[in-house]
Residue, then its C-alpha position, 0 to 999 in steps of 0.5 A: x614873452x620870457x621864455x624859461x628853458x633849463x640851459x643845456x646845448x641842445x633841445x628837443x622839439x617837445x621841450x621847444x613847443x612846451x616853452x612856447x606854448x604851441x604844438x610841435x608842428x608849428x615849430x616845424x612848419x616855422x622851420x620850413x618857413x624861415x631859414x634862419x632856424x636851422x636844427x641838427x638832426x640826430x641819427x634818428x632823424x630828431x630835430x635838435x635846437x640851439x640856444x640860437x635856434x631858441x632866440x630866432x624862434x622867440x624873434x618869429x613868436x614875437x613878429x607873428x604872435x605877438x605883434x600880428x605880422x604875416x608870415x610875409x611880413x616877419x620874413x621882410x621884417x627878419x631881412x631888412x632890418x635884422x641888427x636892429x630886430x635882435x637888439x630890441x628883442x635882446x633889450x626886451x627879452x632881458x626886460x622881461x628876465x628881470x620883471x619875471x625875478x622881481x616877481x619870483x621876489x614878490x611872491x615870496x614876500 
């Protein structure tokens, strides 16, 4: 799934749900579930996610939304083999940026 956020260094959780195309509480359930998503919070108390929270959270949507894994699952999966988990999903996300590109093209053709 290409993922088009504006670049900035730090996103609200509105903007992160809306990207992904899901509410608000799965982020923040996925928050809970894995430890590899770690936002900032600001002093209201506003969860504030990073360009790394971003592509663990593209990694979770690909393992469980995509590929249909458990929750379970994508946890084993995130911890036995993460190196290789972040390569493919580096590969594939950069796959999809260019597809996404042509097709801007295209369409303007």
């Amino acid at each position: 799934m290409y993922i088009e956020l504006p670049e900035k260094r730090y996103y609200k959780i509105g903007e992160v749900a809306k990207a992904f195309q899901v509410n608000t509480s799965l982020i923040r359930f996925w928050e809970k579930e894995f430890a590899i998503i770690k936002p900032k919070k600001n002093a209201k108390g506003n969860r504030l996610f990073t360009q790394e929270d971003i592509v663990n959270f593209k990694l979770i949507f690909n393992l469980v939304k995509e590929r249909g894994f458990t929750l379970e699952g994508a946890k084993q999966k995130l911890k036995k083999n993460p190196e290789g988990i972040f390569k493919n999903h580096e590969i594939i996300s950069r796959l999809e940026a260019v597809k996404s590109e042509l097709q801007k093209i295209k369409d303007q053709l």
